[in-house]
C-alpha positions as CSV (number, residue, x, y, z in Angstrom):
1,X,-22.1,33.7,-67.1
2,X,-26.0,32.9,-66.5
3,X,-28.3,33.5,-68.9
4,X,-30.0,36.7,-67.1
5,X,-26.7,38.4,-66.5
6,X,-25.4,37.7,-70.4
7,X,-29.0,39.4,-71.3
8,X,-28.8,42.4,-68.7
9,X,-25.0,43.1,-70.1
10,X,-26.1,42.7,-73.6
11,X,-28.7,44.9,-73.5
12,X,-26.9,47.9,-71.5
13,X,-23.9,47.5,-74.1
14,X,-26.1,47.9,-77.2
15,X,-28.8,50.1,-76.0
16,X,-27.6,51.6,-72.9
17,X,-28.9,51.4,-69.5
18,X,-31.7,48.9,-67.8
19,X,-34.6,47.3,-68.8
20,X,-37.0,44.9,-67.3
21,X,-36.2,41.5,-68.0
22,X,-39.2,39.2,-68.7
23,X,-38.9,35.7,-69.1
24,X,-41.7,32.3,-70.3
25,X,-40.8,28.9,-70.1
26,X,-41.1,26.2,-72.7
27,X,-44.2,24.2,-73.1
28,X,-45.4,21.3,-75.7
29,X,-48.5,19.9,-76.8
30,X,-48.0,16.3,-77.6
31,X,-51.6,15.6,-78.7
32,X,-52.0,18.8,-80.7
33,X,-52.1,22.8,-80.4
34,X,-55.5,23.2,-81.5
35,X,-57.0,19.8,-80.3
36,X,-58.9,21.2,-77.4
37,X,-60.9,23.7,-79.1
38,X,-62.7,21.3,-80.4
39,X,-63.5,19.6,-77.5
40,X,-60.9,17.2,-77.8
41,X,-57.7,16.4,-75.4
42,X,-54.4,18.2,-74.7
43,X,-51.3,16.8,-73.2
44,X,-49.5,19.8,-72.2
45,X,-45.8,19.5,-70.9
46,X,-43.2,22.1,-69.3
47,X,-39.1,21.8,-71.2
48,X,-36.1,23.0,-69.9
49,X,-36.2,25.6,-72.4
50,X,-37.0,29.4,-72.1
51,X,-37.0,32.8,-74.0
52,X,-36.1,35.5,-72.3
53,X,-35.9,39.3,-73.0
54,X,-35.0,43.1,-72.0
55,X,-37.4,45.3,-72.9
56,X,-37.1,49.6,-72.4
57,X,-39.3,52.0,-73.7
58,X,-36.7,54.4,-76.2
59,X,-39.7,57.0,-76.3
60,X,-39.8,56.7,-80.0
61,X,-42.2,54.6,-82.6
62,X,-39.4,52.3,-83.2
63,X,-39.3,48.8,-82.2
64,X,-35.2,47.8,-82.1
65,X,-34.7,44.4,-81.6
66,X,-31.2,42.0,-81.1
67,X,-31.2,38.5,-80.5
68,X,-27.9,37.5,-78.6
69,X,-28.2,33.5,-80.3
70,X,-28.2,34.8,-83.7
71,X,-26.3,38.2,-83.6
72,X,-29.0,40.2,-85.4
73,X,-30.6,42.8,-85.1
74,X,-33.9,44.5,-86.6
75,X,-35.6,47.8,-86.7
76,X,-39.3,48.5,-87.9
77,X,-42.4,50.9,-86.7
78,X,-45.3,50.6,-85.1
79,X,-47.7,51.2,-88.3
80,X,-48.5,48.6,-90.4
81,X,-46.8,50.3,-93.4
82,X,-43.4,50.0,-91.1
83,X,-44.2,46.3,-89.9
84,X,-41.0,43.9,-90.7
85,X,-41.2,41.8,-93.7
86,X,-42.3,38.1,-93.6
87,X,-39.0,36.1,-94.6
């Protein structure tokens, strides 16, 4: 099964119906992330590597997440008091 489709299914079997699926490829920085601010050089370089995800609004303040690679999920709210925990 491709990727997109394993999301799409995923997501409609855990939260229920569509979302939009979003997707950015992988990049590197051989030279340095923060090189060019400082008026230095970059060597930037596209992977064959991408993260993907299905995102709905659930018309609450709760963010629910679940990550297909790891089979876990997480809950937390959009106040600061409710952000997730550093781990």
């Amino acid at each position: 099964m491709e990727l997109k489709e394993k999301i799409v299914k995923a997501f409609d079997q855990r939260f229920g119906g569509k979302g939009t699926l979003y997707a950015s490829a992988g990049r590197i920085n051989l030279i340095g992330e923060h090189t060019d601010y400082n008026g230095g050089f970059v060597f930037p370089g596209a992977i064959d590597k991408v993260i993907m995800a299905d995102i709905s609004p659930n018309g609450t303040d709760t963010v629910n997440l679940y990550s297909i690679d790891l089979d876990e999920k997480s809950s937390f709210g959009l106040s600061e008091e409710d952000a997730p925990s550093q781990q």
